[in-house]
C-alpha positions in Angstrom: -4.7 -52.3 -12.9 -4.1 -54.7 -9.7 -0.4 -53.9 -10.5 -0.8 -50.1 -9.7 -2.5 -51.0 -6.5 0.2 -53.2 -5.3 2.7 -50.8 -6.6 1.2 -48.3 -3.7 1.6 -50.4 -1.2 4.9 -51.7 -2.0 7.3 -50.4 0.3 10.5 -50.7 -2.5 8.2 -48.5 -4.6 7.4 -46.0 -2.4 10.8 -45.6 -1.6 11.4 -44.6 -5.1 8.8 -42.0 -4.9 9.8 -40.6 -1.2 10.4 -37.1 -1.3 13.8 -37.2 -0.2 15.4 -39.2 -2.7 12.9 -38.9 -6.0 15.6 -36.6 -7.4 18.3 -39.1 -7.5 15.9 -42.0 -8.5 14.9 -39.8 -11.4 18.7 -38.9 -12.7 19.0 -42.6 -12.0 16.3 -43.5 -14.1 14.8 -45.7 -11.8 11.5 -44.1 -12.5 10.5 -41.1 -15.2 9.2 -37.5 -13.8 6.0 -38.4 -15.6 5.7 -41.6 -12.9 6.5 -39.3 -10.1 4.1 -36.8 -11.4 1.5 -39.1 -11.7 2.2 -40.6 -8.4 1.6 -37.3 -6.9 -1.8 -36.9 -8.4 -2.8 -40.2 -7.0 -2.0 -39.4 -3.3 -4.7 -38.2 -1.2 -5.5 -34.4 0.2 -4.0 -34.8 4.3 -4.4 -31.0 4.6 -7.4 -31.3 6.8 -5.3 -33.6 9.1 -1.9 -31.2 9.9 -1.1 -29.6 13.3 -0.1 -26.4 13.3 1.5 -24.6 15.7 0.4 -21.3 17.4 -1.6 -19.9 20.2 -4.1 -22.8 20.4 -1.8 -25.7 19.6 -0.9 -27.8 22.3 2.6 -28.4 21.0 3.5 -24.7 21.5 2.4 -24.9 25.1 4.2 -28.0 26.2 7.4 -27.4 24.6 7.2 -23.7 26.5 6.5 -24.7 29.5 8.7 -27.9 29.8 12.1 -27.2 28.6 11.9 -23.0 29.0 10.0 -23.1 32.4 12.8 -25.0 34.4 15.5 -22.7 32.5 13.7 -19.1 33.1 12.9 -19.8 36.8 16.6 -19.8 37.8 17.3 -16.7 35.5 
């Protein structure tokens, strides 16, 4: 069981499980889609903790205001 905790905070194993290359570590067979698969249960739920961007984000307003504004008061 310790072996599954230290496998989490590995950082050669999460690299096998990163998102961009789990394809190739699979066809590799570096680690089984039922590992992955399993691995993805495990991680937590982050939805609660995303930005989003819109009308009451603060990234919309900055990146508008910054980079456009200089640009649009000349045009």
């Amino acid at each position: 069981m310790s072996r599954d905790t230290d496998a989490k905070t590995d950082p050669k194993t999460e690299r096998l499980f990163d998102k961009r290359t789990v394809e190739r570590n699979i066809k590799k067979t570096l680690i089984g889609r039922k590992d992955y698969e399993k691995h993805l249960k495990t991680l937590p739920d982050v939805a609660s903790k995303g930005v989003y961007g819109g009308k009451d984000g603060e990234e919309g307003e900055g990146d508008d205001s910054s980079s456009a504004g200089g640009s649009n008061s000349g045009h």
